[in-house]
C-alpha positions as CSV (number, residue, x, y, z in Angstrom):
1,X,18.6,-39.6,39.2
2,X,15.2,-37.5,40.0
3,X,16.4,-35.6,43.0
4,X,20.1,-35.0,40.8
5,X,17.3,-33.4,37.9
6,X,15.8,-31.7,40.8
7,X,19.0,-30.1,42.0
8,X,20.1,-28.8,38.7
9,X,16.5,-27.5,38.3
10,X,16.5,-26.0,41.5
11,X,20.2,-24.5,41.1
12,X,19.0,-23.2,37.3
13,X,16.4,-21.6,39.0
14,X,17.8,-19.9,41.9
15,X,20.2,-18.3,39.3
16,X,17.3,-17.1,36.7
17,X,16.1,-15.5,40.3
18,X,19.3,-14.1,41.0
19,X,19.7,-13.0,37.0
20,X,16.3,-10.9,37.4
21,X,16.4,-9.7,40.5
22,X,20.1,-8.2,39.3
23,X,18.6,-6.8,36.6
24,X,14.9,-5.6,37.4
25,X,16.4,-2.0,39.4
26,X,18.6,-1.4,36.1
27,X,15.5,-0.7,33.9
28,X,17.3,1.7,31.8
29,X,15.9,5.6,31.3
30,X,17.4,6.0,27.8
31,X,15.5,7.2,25.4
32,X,17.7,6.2,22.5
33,X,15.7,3.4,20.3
34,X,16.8,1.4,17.6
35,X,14.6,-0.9,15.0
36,X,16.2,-4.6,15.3
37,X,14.9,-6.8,12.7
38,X,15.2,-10.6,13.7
39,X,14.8,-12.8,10.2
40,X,12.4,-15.9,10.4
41,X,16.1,-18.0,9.7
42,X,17.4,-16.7,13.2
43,X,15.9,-19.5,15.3
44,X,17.6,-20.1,18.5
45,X,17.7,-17.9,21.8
46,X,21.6,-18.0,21.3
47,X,21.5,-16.4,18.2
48,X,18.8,-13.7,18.7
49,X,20.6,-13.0,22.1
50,X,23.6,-12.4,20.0
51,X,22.2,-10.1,17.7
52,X,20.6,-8.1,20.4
53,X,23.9,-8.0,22.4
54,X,25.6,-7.1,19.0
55,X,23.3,-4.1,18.5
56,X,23.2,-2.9,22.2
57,X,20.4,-3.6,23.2
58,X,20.6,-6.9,25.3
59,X,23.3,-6.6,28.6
60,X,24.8,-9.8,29.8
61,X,23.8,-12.3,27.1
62,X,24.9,-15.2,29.2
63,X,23.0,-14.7,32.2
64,X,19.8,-13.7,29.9
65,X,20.3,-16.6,28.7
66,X,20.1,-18.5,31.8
67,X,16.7,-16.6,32.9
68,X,15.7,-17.7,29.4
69,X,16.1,-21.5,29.5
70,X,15.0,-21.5,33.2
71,X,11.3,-19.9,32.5
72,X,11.2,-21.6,29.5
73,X,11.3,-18.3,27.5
74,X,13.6,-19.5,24.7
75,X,11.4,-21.5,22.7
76,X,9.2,-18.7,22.3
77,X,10.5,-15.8,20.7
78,X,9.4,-14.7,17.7
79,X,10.9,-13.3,14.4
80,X,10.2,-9.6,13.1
81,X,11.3,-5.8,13.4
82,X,11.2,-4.6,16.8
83,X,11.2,-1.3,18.4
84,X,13.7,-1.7,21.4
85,X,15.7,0.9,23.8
86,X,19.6,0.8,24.1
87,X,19.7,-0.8,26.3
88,X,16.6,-2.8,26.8
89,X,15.3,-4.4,30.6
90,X,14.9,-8.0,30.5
91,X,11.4,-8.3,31.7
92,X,10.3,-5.6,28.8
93,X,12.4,-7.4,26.4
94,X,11.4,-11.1,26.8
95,X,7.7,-9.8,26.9
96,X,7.9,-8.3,23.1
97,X,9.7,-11.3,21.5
98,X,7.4,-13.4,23.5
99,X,4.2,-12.0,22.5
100,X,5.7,-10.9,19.0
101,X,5.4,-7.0,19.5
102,X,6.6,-6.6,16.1
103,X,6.8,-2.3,15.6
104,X,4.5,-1.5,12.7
105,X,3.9,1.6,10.4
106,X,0.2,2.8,10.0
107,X,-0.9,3.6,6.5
108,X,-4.1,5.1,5.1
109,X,-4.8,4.3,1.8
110,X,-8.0,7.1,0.5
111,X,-10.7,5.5,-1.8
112,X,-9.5,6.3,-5.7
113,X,-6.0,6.0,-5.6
114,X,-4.2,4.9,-7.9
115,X,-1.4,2.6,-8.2
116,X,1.4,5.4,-8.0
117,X,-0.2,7.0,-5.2
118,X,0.1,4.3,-3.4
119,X,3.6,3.7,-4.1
120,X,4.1,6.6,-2.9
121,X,3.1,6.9,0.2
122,X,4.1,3.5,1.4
123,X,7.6,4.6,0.5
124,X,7.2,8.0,2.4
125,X,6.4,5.8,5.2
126,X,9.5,3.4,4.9
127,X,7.2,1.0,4.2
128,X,8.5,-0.5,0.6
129,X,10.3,1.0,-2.3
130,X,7.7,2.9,-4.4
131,X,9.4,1.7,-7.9
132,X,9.5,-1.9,-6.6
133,X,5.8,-1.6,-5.9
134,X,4.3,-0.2,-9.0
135,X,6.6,-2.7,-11.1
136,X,4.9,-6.1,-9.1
137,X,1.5,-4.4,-9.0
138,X,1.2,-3.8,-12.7
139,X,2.8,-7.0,-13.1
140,X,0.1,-8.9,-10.9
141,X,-2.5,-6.3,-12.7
142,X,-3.9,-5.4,-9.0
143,X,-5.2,-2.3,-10.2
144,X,-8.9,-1.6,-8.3
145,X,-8.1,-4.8,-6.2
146,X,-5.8,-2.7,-3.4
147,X,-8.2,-2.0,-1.2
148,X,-8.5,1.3,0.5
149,X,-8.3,1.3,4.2
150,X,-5.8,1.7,7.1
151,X,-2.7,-0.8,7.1
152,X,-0.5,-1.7,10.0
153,X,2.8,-2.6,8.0
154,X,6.4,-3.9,8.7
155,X,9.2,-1.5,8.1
156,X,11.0,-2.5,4.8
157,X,8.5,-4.9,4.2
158,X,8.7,-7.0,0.3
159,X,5.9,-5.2,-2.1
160,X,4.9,-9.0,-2.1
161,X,4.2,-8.4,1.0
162,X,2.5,-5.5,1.0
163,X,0.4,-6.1,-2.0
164,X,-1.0,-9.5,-0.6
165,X,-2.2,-7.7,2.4
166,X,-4.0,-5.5,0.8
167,X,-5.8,-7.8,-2.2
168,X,-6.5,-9.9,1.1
169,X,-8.4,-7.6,2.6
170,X,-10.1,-6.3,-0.9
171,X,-11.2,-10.4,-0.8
172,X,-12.8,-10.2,2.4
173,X,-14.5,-7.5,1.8
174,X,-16.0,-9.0,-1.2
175,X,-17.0,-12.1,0.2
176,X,-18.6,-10.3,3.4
177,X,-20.4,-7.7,1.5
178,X,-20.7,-8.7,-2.4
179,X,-20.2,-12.2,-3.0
180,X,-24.3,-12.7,-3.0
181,X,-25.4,-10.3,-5.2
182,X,-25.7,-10.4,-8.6
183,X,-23.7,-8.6,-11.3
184,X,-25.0,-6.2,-13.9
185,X,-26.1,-8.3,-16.8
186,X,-22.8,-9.1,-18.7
187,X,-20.4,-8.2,-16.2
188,X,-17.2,-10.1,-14.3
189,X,-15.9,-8.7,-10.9
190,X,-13.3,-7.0,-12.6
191,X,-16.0,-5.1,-14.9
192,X,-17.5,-4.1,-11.9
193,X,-14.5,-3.0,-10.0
194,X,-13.8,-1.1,-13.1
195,X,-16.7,0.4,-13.6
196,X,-16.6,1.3,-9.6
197,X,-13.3,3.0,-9.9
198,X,-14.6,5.4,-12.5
199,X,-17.5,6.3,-9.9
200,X,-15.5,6.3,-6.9
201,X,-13.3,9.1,-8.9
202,X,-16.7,10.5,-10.1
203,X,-18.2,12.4,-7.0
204,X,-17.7,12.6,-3.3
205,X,-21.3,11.9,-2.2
206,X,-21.9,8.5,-1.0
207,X,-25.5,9.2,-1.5
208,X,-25.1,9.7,-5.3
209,X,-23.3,6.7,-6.2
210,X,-26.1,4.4,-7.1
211,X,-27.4,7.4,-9.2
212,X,-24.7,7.8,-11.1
213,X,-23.9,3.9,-11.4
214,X,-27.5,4.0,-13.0
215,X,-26.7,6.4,-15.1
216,X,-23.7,5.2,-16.8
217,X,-25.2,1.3,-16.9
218,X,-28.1,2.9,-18.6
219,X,-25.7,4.6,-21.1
220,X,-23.6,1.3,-21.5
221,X,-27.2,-0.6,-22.2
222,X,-27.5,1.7,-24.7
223,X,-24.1,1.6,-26.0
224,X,-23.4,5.0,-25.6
225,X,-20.1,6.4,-24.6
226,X,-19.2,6.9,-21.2
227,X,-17.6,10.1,-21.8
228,X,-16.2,9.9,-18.0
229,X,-14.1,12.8,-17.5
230,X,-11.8,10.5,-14.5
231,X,-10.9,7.9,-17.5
232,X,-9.2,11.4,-19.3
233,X,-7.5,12.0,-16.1
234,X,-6.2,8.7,-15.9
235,X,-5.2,8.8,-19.8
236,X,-3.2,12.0,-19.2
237,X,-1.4,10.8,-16.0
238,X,-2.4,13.3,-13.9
239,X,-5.6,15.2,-12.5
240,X,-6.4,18.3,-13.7
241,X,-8.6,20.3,-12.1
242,X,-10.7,21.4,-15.4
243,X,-10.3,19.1,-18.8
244,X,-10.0,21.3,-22.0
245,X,-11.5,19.7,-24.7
246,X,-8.0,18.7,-26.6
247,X,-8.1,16.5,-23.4
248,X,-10.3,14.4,-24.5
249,X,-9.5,13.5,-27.5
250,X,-5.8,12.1,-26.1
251,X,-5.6,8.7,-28.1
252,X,-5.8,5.8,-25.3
253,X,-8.3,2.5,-24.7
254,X,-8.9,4.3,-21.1
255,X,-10.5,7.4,-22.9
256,X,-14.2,6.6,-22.6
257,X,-15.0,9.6,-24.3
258,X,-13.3,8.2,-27.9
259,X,-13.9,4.3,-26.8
260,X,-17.4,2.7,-26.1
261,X,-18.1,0.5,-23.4
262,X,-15.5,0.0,-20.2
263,X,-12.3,1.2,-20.4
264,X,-9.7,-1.7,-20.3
265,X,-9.8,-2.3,-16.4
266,X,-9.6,0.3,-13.1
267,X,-8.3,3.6,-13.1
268,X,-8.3,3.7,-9.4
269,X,-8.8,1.7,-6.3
270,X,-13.1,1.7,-5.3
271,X,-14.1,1.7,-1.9
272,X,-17.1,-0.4,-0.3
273,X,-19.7,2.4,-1.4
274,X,-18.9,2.1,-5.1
275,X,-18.5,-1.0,-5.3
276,X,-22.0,-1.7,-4.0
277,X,-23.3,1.2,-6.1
278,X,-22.2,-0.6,-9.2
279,X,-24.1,-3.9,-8.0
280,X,-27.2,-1.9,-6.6
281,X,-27.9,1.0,-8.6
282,X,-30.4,3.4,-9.1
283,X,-33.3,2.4,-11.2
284,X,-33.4,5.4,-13.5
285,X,-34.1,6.9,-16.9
286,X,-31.3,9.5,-16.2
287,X,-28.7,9.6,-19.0
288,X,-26.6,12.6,-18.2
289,X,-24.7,14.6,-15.1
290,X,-23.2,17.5,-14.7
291,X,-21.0,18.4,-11.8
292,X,-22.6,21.4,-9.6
293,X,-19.3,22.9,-8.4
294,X,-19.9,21.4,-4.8
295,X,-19.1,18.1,-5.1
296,X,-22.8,17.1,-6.3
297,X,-24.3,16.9,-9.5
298,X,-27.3,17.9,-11.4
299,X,-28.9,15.3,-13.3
300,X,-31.1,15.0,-16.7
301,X,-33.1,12.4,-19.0
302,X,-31.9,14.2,-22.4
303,X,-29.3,16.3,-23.7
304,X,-31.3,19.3,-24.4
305,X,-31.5,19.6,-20.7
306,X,-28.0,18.9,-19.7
307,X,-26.6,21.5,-22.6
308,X,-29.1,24.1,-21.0
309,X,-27.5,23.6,-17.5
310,X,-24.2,23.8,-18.9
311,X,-25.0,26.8,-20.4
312,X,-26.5,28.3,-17.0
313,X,-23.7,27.6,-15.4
314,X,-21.1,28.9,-17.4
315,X,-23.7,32.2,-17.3
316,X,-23.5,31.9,-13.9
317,X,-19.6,32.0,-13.8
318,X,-19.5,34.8,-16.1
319,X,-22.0,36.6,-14.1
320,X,-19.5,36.0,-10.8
321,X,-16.6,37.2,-12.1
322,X,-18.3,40.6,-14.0
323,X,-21.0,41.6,-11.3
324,X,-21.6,44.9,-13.5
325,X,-23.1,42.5,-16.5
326,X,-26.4,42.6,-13.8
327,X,-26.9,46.5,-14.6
328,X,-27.4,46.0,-17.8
């Protein structure tokens, strides 16, 4: 019986040699690809050779097959989209669905977006349907919990999917970089992502951010509006590059400047640097800001000072714009 097992083996072999060496010259120089996506139900060799015969990719199924069962490749393959050439060589083939060289879309997600943005882009990149996204993120109120970063996703992938990822790697950031510190006096994770959002949509400086976290925790100690020009912005639905003061009075919970303390959760998605802003701020008596025009901001203790800048700089744009007002 062992040398009859040996035989066969040796015959199945001999053919899996004769299988490749047929093939390995035929490497094909088209440049035509196609995205097959084998599902996690299609289990057996047979049927994922089938599929990739059926979509012109695989030549001679049968004797793939062969080479497959002799080198013990079968059990192997794995499930997923995969970027393949019509027609595909053997040896390039078996080696993706071996090693599960599933093709993948790269996404950046910037600090501050917001839910829609988001959407957005992942559908501009075939990722996921935009509408489909928004509806499951709202629903799983993931708001400030997407965290920004680059993404390698799967074509067509579930918002499920997609959305797990990404509050996946939000948790591990947390737990790497936040878990051990303690939280403002008062304040849940979600208080402090929100409040992060609001700062992450604040200013662009990384350098600021604890200064302006100080700020508006000393305000909230105080209880003091916010008056956070982003939380307008997110009221409205849209940035505007300069809010007109019927802005801020739009009736909504995330308008800070008619509603004390934090607005009902994010407005955005923080990044690393406001998040840690918000759980090590600046110690500061500082109560107001005011945007220089560069990205930065002035900062003052009282409001006499901050309406005197205000004033300067509206002077100052004046000035710009009628350069003749200097002769007089």
């Amino acid at each position: 019986m062992a040398s009859r097992n040996s035989f066969f083996a040796l015959l199945l072999g001999l053919a899996a040699a004769a299988a490749l060496a047929w093939e390995l010259p035929l490497i094909p120089h088209s440049s035509e690809q196609i995205l097959v996506k084998i599902p996690k139900n299609c289990k057996t060799a047979r049927e994922i050779t089938a599929m990739l015969q059926e979509q012109g990719v695989l030549r001679h199924s049968r004797a793939f097959l062969i080479l497959a069962a002799a080198l013990k490749w079968d059990t192997k393959f794995k499930s997923g989209p995969y970027l393949l050439r019509r027609p595909e060589a053997w040896p390039v083939l078996a080696k993706k669905l071996i090693k599960g060289q599933t093709f993948t879309i790269k996404v950046t997600v910037p600090a501050g977006w917001r839910i829609e943005q988001i959407a957005e882009r992942l559908e501009a990149s075939s990722v996921t349907d935009a509408d489909s996204f928004i509806e499951t993120a709202k629903q799983k109120k993931l708001e400030g919990f997407l965290y920004p970063s680059t993404y390698f996703l799967e074509p067509d992938a579930p918002p499920e999917t997609v959305l797990h990822a990404m509050a996946n790697q939000f948790g591990r950031v947390w737990k790497e970089r936040f878990e051990n510190l303690t939280l403002p006096a008062g304040f849940s994770i979600k208080d402090v992502v929100t409040l992060a959002s609001i700062i992450e949509l604040e200013t662009t400086c990384g350098p600021e951010k604890p200064l302006i976290a100080g700020v508006f925790l000393n305000r909230l100690g105080k209880h003091w509006k916010l008056e956070a020009d982003p939380t307008v912005q997110y009221a409205l639905g849209k940035w505007k590059d300069r809010l007109t003061y019927k802005d801020t009075k739009i009736q909504s919970s995330y308008n800070t400047y008619l509603h004390g303390g934090l607005p009902p959760g994010p407005i955005g998605n923080p990044g690393a640097d406001s998040i840690g802003a918000v759980l090590s701020p600046a110690q500061t008596d500082y109560m107001y800001f005011v945007a220089r025009g560069d990205g930065s901001h002035e900062f003052f203790r009282t409001l006499e000072e901050h309406n005197h800048y205000r004033y300067l700089l509206k002077k100052a744009k004046r000035l710009a714009k009628q350069p003749s007002e200097l002769l007089q």
